[in-house]
RODO-2510 file (C-alpha; in nm, 4 decimals, decimal comma):
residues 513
     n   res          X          Y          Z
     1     x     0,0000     0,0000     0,0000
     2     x     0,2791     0,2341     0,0445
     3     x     0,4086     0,1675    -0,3342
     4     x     0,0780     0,3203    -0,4345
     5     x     0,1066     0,7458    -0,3756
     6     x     0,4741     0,6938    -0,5393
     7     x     0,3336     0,5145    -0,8737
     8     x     0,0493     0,7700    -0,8727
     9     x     0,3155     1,0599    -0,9056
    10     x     0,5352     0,8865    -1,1054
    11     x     0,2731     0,8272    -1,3550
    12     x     0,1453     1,1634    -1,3310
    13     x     0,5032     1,2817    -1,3904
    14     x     0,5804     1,0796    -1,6398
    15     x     0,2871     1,1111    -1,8493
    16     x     0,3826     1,5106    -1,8039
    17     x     0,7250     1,4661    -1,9183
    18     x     0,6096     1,2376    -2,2455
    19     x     0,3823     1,5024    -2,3843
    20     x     0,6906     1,7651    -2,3545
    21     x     0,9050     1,4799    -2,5261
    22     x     0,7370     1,4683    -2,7930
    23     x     0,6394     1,8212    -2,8564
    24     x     1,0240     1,8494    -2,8790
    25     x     1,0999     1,5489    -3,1077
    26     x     0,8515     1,7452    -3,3727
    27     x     0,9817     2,0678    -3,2805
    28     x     1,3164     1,9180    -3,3676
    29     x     1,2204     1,8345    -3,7489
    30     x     1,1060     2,1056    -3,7828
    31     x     1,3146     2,3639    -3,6752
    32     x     1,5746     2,1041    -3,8810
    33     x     1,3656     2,1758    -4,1907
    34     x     1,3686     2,5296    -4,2098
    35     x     1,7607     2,4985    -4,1607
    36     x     1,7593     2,6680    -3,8102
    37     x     1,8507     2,4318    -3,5466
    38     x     2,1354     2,6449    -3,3898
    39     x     1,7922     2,8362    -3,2926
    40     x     1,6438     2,5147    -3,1635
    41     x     1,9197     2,3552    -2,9201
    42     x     1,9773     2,7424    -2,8090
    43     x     1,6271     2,7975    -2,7136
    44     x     1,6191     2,4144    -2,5512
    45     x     1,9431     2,4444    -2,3274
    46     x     1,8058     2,7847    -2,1982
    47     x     1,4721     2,6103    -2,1186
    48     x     1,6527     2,3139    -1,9600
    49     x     1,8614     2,5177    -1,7269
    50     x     1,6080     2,7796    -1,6534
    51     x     1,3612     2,4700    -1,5619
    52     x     1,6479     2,3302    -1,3420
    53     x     1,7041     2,6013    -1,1798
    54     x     1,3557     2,7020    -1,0841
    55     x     1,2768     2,2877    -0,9990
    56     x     1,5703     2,2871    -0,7401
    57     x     1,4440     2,6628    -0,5988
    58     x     1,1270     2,5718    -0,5502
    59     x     1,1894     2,2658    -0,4341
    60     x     1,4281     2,2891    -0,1914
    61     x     1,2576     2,6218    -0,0294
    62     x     0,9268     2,4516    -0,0551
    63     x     1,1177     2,0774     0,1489
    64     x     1,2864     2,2420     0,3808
    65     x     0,9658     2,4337     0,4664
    66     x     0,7140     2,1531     0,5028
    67     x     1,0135     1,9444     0,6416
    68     x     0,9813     2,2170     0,9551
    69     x     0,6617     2,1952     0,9439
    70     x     0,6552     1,8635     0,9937
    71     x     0,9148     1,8322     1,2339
    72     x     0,6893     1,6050     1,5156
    73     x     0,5482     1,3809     1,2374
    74     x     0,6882     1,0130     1,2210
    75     x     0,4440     0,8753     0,9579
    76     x     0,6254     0,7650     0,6802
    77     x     0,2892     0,7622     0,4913
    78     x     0,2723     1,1495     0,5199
    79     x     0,6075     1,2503     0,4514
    80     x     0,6110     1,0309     0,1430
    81     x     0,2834     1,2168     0,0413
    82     x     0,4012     1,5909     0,1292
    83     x     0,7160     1,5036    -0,1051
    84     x     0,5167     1,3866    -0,3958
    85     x     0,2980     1,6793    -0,3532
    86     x     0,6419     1,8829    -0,3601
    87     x     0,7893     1,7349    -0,6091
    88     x     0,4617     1,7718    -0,8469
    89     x     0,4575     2,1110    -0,7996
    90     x     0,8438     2,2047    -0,8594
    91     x     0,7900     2,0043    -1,1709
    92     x     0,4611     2,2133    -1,2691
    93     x     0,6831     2,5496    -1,1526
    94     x     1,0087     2,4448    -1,3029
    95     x     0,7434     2,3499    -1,6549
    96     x     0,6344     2,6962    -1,6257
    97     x     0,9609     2,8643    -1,5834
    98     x     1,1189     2,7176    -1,8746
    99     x     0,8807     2,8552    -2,0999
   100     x     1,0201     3,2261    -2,0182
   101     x     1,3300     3,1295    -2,1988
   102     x     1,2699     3,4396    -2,4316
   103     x     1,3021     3,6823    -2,1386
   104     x     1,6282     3,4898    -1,9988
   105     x     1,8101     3,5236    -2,3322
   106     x     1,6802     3,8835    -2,3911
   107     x     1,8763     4,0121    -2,0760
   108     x     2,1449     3,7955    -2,1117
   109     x     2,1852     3,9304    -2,4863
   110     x     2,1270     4,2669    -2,4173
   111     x     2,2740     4,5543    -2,5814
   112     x     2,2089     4,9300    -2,5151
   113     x     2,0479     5,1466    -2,6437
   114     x     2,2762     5,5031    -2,5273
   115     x     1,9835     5,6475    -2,4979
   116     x     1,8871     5,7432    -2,1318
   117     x     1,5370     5,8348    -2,0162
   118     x     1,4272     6,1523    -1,8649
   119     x     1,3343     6,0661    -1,5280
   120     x     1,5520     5,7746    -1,3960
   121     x     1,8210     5,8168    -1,6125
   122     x     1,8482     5,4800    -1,6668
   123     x     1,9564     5,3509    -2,0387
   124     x     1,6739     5,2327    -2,2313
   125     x     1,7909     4,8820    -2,2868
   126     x     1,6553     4,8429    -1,9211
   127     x     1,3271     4,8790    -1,9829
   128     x     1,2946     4,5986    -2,2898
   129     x     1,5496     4,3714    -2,1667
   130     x     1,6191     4,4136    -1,8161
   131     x     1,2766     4,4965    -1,5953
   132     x     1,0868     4,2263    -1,7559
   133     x     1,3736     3,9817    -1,6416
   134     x     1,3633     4,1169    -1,3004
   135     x     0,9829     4,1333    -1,2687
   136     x     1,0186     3,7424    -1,3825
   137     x     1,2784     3,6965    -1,1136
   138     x     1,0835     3,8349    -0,8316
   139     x     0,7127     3,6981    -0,9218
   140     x     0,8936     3,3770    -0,9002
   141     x     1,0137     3,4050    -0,5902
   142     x     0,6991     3,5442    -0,4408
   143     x     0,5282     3,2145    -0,5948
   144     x     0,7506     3,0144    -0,3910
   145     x     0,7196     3,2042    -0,0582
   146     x     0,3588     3,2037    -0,0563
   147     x     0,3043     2,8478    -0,1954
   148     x     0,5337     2,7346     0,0411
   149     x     0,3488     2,9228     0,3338
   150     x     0,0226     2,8455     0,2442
   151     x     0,1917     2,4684     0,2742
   152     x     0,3315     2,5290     0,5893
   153     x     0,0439     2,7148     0,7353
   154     x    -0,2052     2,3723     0,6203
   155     x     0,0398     2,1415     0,7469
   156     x     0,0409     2,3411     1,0940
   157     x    -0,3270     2,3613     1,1017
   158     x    -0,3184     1,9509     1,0381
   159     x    -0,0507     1,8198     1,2592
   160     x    -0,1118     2,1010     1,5427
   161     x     0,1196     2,3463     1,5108
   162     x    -0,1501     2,5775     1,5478
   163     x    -0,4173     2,5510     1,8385
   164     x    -0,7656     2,6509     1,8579
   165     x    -0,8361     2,6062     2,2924
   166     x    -1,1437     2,6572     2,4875
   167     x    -1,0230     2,8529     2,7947
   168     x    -1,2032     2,9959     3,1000
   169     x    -1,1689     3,3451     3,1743
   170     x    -1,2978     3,4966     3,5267
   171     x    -1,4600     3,8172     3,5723
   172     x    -1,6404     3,9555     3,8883
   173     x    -1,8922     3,7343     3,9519
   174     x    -1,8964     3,5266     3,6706
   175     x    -1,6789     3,2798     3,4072
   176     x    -1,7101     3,3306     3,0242
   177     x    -1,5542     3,0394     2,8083
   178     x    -1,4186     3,1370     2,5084
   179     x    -1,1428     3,0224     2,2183
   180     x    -0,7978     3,0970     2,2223
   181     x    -0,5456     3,0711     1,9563
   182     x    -0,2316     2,8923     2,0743
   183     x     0,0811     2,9095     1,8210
   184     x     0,3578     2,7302     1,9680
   185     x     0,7223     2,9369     1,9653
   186     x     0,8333     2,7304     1,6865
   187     x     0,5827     2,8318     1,4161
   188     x     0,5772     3,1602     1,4993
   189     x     0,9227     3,1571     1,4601
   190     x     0,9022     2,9824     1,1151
   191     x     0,5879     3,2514     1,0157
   192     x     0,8296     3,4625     1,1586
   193     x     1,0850     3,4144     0,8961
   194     x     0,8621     3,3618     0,6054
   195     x     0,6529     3,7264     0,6009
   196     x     1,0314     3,8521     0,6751
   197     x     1,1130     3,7661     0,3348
   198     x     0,7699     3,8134     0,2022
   199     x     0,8132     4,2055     0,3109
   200     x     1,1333     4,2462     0,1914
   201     x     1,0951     4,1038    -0,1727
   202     x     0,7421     4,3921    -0,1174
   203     x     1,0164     4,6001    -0,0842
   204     x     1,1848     4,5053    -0,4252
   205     x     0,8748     4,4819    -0,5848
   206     x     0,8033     4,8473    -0,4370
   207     x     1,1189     4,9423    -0,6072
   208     x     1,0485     4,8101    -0,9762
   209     x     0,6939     4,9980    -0,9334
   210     x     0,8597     5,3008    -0,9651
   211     x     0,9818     5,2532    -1,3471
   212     x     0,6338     5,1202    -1,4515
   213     x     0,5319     5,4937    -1,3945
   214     x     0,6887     5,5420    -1,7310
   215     x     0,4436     5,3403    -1,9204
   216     x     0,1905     5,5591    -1,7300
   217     x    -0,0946     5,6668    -1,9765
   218     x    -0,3159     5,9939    -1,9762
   219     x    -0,5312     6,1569    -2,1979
   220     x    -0,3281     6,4197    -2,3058
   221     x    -0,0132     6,2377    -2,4007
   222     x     0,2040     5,8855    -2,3021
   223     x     0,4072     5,8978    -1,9795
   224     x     0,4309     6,0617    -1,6359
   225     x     0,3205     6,3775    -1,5270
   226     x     0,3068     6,6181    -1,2242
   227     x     0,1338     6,3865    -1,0177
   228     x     0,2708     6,0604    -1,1266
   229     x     0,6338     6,2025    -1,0222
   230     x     0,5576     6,4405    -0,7225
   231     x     0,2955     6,2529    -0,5895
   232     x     0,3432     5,8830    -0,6808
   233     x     0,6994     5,7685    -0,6992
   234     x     0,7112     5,9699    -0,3214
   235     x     0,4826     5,7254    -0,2048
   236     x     0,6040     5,4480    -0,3325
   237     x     0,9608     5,5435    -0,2372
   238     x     0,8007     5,5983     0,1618
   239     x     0,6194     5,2487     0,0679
   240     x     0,9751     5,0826     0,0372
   241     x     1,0998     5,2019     0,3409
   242     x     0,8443     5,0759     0,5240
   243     x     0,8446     4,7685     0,3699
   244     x     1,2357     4,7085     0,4602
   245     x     1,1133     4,8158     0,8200
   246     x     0,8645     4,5728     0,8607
   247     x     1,0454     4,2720     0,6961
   248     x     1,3492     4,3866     0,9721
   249     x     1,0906     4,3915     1,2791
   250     x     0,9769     4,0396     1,1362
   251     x     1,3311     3,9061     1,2098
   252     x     1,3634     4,0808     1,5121
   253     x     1,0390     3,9242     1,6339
   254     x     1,1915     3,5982     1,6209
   255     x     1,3975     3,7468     1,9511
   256     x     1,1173     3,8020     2,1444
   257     x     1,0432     4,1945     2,0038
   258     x     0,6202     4,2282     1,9247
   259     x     0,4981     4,1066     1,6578
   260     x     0,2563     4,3909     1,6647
   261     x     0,4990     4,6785     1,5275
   262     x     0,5489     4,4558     1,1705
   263     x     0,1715     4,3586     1,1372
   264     x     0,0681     4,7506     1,1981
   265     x     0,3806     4,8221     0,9498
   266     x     0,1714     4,5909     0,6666
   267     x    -0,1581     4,8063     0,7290
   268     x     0,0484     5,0994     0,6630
   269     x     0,2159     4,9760     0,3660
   270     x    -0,1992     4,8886     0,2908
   271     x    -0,3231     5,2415     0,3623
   272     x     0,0040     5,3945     0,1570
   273     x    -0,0795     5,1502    -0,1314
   274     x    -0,4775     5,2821    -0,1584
   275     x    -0,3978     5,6555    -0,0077
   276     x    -0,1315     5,7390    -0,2553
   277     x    -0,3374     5,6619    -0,5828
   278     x    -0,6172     5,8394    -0,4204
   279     x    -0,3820     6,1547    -0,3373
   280     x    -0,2169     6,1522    -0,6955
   281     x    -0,5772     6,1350    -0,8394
   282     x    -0,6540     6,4935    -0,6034
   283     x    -0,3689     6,6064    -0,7082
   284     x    -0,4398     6,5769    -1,1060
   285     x    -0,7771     6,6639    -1,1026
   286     x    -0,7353     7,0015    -0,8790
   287     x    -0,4403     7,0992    -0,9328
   288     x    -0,3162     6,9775    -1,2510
   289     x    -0,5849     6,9758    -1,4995
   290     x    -0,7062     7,3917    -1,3997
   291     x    -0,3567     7,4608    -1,5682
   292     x    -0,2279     7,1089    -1,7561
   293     x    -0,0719     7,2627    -2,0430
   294     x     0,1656     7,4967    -1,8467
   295     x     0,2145     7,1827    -1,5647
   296     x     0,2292     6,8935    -1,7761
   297     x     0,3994     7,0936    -2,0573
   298     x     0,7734     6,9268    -1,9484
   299     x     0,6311     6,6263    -1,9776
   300     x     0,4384     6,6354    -2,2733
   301     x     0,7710     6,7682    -2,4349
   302     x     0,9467     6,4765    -2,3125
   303     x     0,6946     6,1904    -2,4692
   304     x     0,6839     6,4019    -2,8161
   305     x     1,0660     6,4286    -2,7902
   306     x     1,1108     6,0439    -2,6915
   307     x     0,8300     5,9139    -2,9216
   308     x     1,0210     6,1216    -3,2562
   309     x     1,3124     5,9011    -3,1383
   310     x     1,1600     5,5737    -3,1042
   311     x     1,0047     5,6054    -3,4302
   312     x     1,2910     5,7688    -3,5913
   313     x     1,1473     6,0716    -3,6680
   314     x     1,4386     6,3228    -3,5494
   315     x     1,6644     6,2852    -3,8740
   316     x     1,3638     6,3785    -4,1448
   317     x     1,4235     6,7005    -4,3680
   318     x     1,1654     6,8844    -4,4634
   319     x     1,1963     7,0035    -4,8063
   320     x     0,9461     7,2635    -4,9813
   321     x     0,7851     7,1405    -5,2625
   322     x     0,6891     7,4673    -5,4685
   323     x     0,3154     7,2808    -5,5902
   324     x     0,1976     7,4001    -5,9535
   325     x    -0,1672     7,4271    -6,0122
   326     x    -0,0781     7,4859    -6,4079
   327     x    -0,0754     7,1416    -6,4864
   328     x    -0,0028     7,1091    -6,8998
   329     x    -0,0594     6,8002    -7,1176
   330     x     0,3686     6,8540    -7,1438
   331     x     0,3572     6,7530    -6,7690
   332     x     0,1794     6,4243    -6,7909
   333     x     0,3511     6,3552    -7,0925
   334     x     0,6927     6,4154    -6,8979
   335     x     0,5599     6,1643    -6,5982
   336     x     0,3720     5,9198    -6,7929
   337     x     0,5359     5,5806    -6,5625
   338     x     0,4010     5,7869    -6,2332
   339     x     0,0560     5,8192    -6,4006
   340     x     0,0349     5,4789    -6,5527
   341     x     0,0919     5,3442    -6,1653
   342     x    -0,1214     5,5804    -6,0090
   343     x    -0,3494     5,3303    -5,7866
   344     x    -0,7096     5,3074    -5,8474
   345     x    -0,8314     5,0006    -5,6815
   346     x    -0,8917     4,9932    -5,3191
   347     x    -0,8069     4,6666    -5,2174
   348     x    -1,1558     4,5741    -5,0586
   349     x    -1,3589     4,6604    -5,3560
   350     x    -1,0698     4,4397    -5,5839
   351     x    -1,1183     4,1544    -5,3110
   352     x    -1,4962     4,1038    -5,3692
   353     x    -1,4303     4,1237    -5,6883
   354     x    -1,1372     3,8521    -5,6958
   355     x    -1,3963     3,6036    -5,5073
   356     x    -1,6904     3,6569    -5,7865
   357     x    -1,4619     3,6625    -6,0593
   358     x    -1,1851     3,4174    -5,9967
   359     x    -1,2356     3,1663    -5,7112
   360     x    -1,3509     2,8912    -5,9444
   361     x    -1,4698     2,6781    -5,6690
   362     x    -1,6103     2,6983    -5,3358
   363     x    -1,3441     2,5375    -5,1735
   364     x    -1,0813     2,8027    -5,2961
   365     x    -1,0361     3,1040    -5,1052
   366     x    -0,8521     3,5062    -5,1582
   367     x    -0,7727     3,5882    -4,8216
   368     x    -0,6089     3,9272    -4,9135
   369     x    -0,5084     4,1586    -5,1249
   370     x    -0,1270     4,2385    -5,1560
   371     x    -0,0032     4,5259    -5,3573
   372     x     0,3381     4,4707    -5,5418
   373     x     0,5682     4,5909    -5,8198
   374     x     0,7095     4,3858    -6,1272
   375     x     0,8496     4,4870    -6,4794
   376     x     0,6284     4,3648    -6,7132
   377     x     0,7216     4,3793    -7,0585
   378     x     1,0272     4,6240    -6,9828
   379     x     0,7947     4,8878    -6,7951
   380     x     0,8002     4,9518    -6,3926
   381     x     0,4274     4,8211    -6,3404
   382     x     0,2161     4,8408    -5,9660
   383     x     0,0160     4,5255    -5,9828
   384     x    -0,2264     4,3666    -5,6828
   385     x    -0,2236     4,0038    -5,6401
   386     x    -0,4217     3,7456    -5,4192
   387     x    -0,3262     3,3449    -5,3968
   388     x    -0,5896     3,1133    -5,4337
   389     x    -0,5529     2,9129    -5,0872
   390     x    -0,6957     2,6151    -5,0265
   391     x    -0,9971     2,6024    -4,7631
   392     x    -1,0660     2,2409    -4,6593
   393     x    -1,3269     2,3349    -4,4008
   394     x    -1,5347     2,4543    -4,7416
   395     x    -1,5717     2,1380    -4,8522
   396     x    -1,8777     1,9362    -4,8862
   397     x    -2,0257     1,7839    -4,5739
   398     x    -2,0135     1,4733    -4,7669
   399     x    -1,6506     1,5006    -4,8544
   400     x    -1,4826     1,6050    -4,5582
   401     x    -1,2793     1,2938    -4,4758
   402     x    -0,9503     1,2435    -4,3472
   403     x    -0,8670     1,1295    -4,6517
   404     x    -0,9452     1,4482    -4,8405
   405     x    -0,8780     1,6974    -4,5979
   406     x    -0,5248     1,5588    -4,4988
   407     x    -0,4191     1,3987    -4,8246
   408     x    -0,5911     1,4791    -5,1274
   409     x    -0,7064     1,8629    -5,0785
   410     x    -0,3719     1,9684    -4,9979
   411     x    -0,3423     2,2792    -5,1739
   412     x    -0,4276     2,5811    -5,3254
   413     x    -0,3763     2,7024    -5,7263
   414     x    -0,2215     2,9846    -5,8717
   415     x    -0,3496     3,3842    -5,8220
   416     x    -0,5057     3,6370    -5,9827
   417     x    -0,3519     3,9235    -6,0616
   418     x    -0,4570     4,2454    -6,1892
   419     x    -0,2960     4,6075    -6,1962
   420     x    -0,4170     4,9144    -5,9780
   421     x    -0,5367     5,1673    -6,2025
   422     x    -0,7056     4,9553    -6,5037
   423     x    -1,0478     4,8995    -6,4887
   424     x    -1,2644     4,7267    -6,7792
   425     x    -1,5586     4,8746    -6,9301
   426     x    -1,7719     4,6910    -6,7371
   427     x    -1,6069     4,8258    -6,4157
   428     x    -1,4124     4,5295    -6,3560
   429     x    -1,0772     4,3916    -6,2973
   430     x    -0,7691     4,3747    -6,6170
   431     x    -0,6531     4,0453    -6,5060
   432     x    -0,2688     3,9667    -6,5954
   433     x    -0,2806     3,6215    -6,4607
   434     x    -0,6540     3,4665    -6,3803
   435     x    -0,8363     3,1288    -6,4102
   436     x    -0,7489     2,7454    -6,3772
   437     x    -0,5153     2,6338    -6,4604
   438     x    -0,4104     2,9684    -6,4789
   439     x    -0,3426     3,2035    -6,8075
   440     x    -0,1271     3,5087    -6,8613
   441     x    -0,0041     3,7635    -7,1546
   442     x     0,2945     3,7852    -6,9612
   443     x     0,4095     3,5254    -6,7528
   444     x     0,4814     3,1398    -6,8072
   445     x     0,3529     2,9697    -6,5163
   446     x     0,4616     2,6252    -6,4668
   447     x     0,4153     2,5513    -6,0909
   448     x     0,0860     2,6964    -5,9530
   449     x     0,0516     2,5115    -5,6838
   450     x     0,0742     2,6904    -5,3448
   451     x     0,1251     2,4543    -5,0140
   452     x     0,1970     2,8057    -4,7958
   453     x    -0,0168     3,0894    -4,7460
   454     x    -0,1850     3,2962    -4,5182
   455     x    -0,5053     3,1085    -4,4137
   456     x    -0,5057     2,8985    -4,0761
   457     x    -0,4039     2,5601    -4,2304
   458     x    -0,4225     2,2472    -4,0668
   459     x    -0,1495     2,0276    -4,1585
   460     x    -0,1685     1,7799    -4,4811
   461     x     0,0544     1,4994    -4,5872
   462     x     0,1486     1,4888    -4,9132
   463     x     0,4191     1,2281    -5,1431
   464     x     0,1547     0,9616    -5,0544
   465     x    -0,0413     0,6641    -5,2709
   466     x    -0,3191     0,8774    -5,2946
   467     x    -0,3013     1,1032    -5,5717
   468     x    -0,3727     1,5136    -5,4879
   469     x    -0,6340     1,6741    -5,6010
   470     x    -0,4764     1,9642    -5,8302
   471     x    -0,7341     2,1377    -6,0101
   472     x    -1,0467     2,1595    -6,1599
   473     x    -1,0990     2,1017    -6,5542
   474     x    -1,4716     2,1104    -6,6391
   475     x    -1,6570     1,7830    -6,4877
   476     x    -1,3506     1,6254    -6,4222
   477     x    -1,0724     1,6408    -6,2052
   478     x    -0,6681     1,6505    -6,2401
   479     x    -0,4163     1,5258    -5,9991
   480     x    -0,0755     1,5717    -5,9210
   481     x     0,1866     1,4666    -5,6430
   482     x     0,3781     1,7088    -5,4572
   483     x     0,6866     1,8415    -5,5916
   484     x     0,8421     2,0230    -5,3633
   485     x     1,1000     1,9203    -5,0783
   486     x     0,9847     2,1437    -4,7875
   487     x     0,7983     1,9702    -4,4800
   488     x     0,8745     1,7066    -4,2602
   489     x     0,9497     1,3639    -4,3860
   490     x     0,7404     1,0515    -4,2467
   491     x     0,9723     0,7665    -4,3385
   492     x     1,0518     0,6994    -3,9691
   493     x     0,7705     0,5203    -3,7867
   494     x     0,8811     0,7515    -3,4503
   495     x     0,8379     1,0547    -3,6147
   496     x     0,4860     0,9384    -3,7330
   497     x     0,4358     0,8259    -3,3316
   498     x     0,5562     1,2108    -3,2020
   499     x     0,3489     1,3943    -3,4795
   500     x     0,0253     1,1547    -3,4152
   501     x     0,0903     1,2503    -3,0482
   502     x     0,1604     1,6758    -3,1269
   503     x    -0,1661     1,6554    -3,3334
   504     x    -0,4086     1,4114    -3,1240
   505     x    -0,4861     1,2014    -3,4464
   506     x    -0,3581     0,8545    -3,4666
   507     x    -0,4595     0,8657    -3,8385
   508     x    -0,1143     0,9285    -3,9122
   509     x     0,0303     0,6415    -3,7462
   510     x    -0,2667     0,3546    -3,8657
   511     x    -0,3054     0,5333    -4,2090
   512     x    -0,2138     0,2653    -4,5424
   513     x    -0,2113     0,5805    -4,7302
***
């Protein structure tokens, strides 16, 4: 009977671990496809140490926590339960870690930006690469303190490390009953500790608060203003002083000092928290907003200044362009390639014309319009183009198999392509490449078919013994087989096990086909 809690977790863990496996394995191929694996073994070393890392944290803080906890407890049975609960949890927390790899190799990559801004002074490369690492940090280490005290605290409650007593009480001429909590010296020594370190990462969280006021945003413009730096960051900068206060008074209380002075520290901190938005709000809306312009106006000159900047704005010359309203037939004769490309079609109105005009079939589909430019015929042309994509899920109800959606209907065929400023008599549309299979003046098309595009595919198989549906001629139907050499090869019966289990469809791995 004891085997049993360890199988449970060790199923539980390893059925965890084999979905992750094989996400992996496909992510593998195809990473390996694309030709970027340097990327892939980069991003899965970060994710392995990052996951390490975080598993040992938590799970050390969190064992040697519930280990105290459970200091008087001889029952194998509930130690070897507390550990699998532990160890579940680190796994889940060192899971969820990993997947912040991004942020890891962002600050550990960082370059900057010698550009400082005007408040802190601090460079700007903090901001995108730094902060978010440190916020990541520090919400992961408040995870673990409170998980690990809520633990505690249950365990405590359980076992009883915390005491709930009737006790009489005498007054003059008569005795009332009533409870009493009873905490032994050891766990309030242990609580002790733990809201000691709870206050002073409140501290360091106190401290980060302050550069979020830069991403403060107002009606008027982006950034702080009066009250967001004369009110605000004071208050938070008060906030972490008390904070380190209280989380010292918490250690101290482990040597006897009252508790009392820390807990009425973490109402203040409460009262500072809700009081200082409440004072910056006064503060805007009487003070600030009677005058804005001539309080804010620093400010609003420093997000104008810092947005030109971001967007590279700061280097453009203005020029004067002396406009002439004497426009001559010599003038359009002299700029006769700008008027021939002058755009006519709005890309919405071309769109719904596209789908009447050229999607031959109702499982085709123009998702958008893209506007490009090609030398046709040895002049500089502005042309707008659509694919035709395959749609699957348009199919008939009848047809929508495995067969054809994965298989068969694996692509779409050709595009139409028109330019912007010719329209036909009937208000339509000068195609230079339409229909299926497709035809053109002025381009030799010899593979049409398009396995990439734009829509939300699912995935297809292709290179199979069934035959692909290719495109439509009259009544009948012509097929093809793929072509091409990008996707991931099936050959190997494991990579047809790790891409049945990425996709939930054993179809791949039973399929004759």
């Amino acid at each position: 009977m004891k085997l049993k809690p360890i199988l449970i977790y060790l199923v539980f863990i390893l059925f965890l671990l084999s979905s992750k496996i094989m996400d992996l394995f496909t992510e593998y191929f195809w990473f390996d496809e694309v030709g970027y694996l340097g990327v892939f073994f980069t991003v899965i070393k970060t994710r392995i140490m990052l996951g390490a890392v975080a598993f040992a944290l938590f799970f050390a803080f969190m064992y040697i926590n519930i280990r105290l906890a459970l200091k008087n407890t001889r029952s194998l049975g509930f130690l070897l339960i507390y550990s699998g609960a532990i160890l579940i949890f680190s796994l889940l927390f060192g899971l969820y870690a990993s997947l912040k790899w991004d942020i890891v190799l962002r600050y550990l990559n960082q370059v900057p930006f010698n550009l400082h801004d005007p408040i802190f002074g601090q460079d700007i490369s903090f901001y995108v690469f730094s902060l978010p690492f440190f916020n990541f940090l520090l919400n992961g280490l408040f995870a673990v303190i409170i998980l690990s005290g809520i633990g505690a605290a249950l365990i405590y409650l359980i076992n009883g490390g915390i005491l709930n007593q009737l006790e009489r009480q005498a007054y003059p001429g008569y005795e009332k009953v009533i409870n009493v909590l009873r905490i032994p010296e050891g766990t309030k020594i242990h609580f002790a500790v733990m809201t000691g370190l709870f206050t002073f990462l409140l501290a360091i969280k106190f401290y980060l608060m302050r550069f979020d006021i830069l991403y403060t945003s107002k009606k008027a413009f982006f950034g702080p203003g009066y009250a967001d730096i004369n009110i605000q960051l004071d208050v938070i900068t008060v906030m972490i002083a008390v904070a380190l206060l209280v989380s010292v008074l918490f250690f101290l209380s482990i040597r006897n000092v009252s508790i009392k002075l820390p807990l009425a520290g973490i109402v203040l901190i409460m009262i500072l928290f809700a009081g200082g938005s409440f004072l910056t709000d006064v503060v805007q809306q009487y003070k600030v907003l009677p005058d804005e312009y001539n309080i804010e106006k620093p400010y609003i000159e420093n997000s104008i200044k810092y947005t030109r900047i971001a967007f590279d704005l700061e280097e453009i010359k203005q020029i004067e362009f002396p406009a002439s309203y004497n426009l001559t037939l010599n003038d359009l004769e002299k700029n006769t390639k700008t008027i021939e490309n002058i755009r006519l079609w709005d890309w919405r109105p071309l769109l719904t014309a596209y789908k009447q005009l050229q999607l031959i079939r109702t499982y085709y589909e123009f998702k958008d319009v893209d506007i490009n430019r090609l030398t046709i015929n040895g002049e500089y042309r502005q042309i707008a183009m659509s694919a035709r994509e395959m749609d699957s899920k348009k199919l008939p109800e009848q047809g929508r198999t495995w067969v054809n959606e994965r298989l068969v209907f694996t692509h779409g065929y050709g595009i139409a392509m028109s330019p912007v400023r010719d329209v036909s008599k009937e208000g339509l549309p000068q195609f230079y490449i339409k229909d299926v299979p497709p035809r053109s003046e002025f381009f030799n098309i010899t593979r049409p078919e398009i396995y990439f595009g734009e829509l939300d595919y699912d995935y297809v198989i292709v290179d199979t013994t069934n035959p692909e549906f290719d495109y439509p001629s009259g009544e009948l139907n012509v097929y093809t087989t793929y072509k091409g050499t990008g996707g991931v090869s099936l050959r190997s019966g494991l990579v047809k096990l790790a891409m049945a289990f990425r996709f939930g469809d054993i179809n791949i791995l039973i399929s004759n086909s």
